[in-house]
C-alpha positions, 0 to 999 in steps of 0.5 A: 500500500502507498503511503499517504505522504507520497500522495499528499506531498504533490497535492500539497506543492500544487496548493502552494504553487497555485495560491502563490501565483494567484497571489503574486498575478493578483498584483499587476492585475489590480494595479492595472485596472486601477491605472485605467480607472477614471472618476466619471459620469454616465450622461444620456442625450438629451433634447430639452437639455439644448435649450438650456445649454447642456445636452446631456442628462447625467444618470446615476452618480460620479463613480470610478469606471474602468472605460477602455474605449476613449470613444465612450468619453464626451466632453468634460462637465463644466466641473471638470468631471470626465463624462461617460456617453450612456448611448454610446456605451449601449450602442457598442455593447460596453458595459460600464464596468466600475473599479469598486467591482473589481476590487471585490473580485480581485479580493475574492480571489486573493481571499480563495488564492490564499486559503488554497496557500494556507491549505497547501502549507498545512497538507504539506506539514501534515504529510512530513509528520506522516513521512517520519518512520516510528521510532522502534523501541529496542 
């Protein structure tokens, strides 16, 4: 019969690679989204909005968005605030995707990558006490 440390040990190192990488993967990624991320307002068009000097009718409020198509963008508010087409965003299929939920998926995964770490290091320590041979009484 094989012993449980020689199956555990693999299991074991895979835990500890695979919640290492997506740990250190987590990073960049992160940091990526949070260099592409704007604060920003969704605005629609709007007609009666002419005839009192602003065309667009904000929807929802000033969020930040993660907006990769610098199509989607119109021109700034009188406030400053970066404006984000809702029409445009509809007709291209874009969805607004909002940096607050990325974070929560980047910290799911980092919560799952670690527990799978944690998981790998007590395997591995649980499979080197099975691995010690009993010591004969003589």
């Amino acid at each position: 019969m094989q012993r449980p440390s020689k199956f555990l040990r693999p299991v074991a190192i895979f835990l500890l690679v695979v919640g290492a990488l997506g740990l250190g993967a987590s990073i960049p990624v992160m940091s990526s989204y949070e260099g592409k991320a704007a604060l920003a307002q969704r605005v629609e068009k709007d007609t009666a909005g002419d005839l009192f000097g602003d065309a667009y009718r904000n929807v929802g409020e000033p969020q930040e968005y993660v907006i990769e198509d610098p199509k989607a963008f119109v021109e700034p508010a009188e406030d400053g605030t970066k404006r984000i087409s809702e029409d445009y965003l509809k007709e291209k299929g874009i969805y607004p995707t909002q940096l607050r939920s990325i974070r929560a998926v980047v910290n799911y995964a980092r919560i799952s990558f670690g527990i799978a770490f944690l998981l790998g290091l007590a395997v591995f320590a649980f499979a080197a006490k099975r691995s010690i041979p009993p010591q004969s009484a003589a």
